[in-house]
C-alpha positions in Angstrom: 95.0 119.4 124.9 95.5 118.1 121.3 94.8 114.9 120.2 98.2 112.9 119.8 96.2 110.1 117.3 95.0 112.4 114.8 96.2 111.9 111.6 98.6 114.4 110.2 99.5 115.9 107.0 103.3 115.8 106.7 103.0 119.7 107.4 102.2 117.6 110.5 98.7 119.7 110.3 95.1 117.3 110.0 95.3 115.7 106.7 92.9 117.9 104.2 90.7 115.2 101.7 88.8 117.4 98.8 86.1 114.9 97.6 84.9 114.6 93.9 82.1 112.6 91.7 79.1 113.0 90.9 76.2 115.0 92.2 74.0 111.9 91.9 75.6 110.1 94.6 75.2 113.2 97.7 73.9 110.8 100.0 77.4 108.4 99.5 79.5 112.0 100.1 77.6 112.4 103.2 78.6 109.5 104.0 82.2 109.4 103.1 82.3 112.8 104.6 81.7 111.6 108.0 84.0 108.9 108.5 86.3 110.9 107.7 85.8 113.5 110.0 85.6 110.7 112.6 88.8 109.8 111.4 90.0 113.1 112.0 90.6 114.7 108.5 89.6 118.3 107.3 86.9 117.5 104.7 86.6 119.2 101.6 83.3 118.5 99.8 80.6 119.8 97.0 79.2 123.5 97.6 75.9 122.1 96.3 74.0 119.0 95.1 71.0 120.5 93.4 69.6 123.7 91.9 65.9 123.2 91.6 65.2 124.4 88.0 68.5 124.5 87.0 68.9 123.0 83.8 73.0 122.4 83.1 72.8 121.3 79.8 71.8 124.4 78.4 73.8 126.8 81.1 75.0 129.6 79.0 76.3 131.8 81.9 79.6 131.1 83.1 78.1 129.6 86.3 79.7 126.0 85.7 83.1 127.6 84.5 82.9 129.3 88.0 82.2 126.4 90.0 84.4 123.9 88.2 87.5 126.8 89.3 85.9 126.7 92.9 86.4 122.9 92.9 89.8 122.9 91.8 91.1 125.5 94.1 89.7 123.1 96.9 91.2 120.5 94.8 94.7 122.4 94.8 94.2 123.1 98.8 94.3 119.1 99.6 96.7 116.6 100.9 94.4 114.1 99.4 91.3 114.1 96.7 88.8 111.0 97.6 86.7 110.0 94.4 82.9 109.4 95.2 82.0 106.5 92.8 79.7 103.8 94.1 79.8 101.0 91.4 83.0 102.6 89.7 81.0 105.4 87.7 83.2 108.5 86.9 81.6 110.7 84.7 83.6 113.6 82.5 83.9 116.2 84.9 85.2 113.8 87.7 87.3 112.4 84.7 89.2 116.1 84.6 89.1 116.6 88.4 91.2 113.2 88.9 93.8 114.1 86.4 94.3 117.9 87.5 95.1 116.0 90.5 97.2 114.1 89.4 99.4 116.8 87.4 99.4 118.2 91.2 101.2 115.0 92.3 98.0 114.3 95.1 97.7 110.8 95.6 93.9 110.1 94.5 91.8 107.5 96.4 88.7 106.0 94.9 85.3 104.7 97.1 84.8 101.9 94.7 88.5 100.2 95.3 88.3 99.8 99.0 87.2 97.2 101.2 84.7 97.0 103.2 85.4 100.6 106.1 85.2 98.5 108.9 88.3 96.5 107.5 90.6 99.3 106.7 93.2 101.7 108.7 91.5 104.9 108.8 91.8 106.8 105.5 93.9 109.5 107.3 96.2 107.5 109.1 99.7 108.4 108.1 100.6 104.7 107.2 97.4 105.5 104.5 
């Protein structure tokens, strides 16, 4: 029997949250991850954290092209996108993942601007 109390999309479907920031802060998605899967959304989150070795700033493969096009298809596939940014920080590429959401029209929610969890509705409540 389905739960009556879990929130909805308005597809009336679980609401689908894609989570963006920064690689730095994988132990504040975990986090943010599982409340909201206790709150009953359909998480979207980071393929990977780390590649041991892997040096970015001299990537000259179209390996970050390809995962920046991974991350906005899961950006496109969301009811929501939930910014990871203890202490405010939003670095470039979060930057571009916030407004590609926003020329989609998703509302965008941001760590760093709510209260303390315990105080708040759950982030997946339809009144959200």
């Amino acid at each position: 029997m389905e739960d009556q109390h879990s929130p909805r999309s308005a597809e009336g479907d679980a609401k689908v949250i894609t989570l963006c920031g920064s690689t730095r802060f994988e132990a504040e998605f975990a986090e943010v991850n599982q409340r909201l899967t206790m709150d009953g959304c359909v998480v979207i989150s980071l393929g990977m954290f780390d590649l041991p070795g892997y040096d970015w700033t001299v990537d000259s493969s179209d390996l970050k092209r390809r995962l920046r096009g991974v991350h906005f298809q899961k950006i496109r596939m969301a009811d929501e996108v939930y910014i990871v940014d203890p202490g405010g920080y939003v670095g470039e590429s979060t930057r571009q993942e916030i407004a590609y959401a926003e020329s989609l029209a998703k509302p965008v929610r941001y760590l760093s601007r709510e209260v303390p969890p315990t105080a708040l509705p759950p982030v997946c409540s339809r009144s959200a």
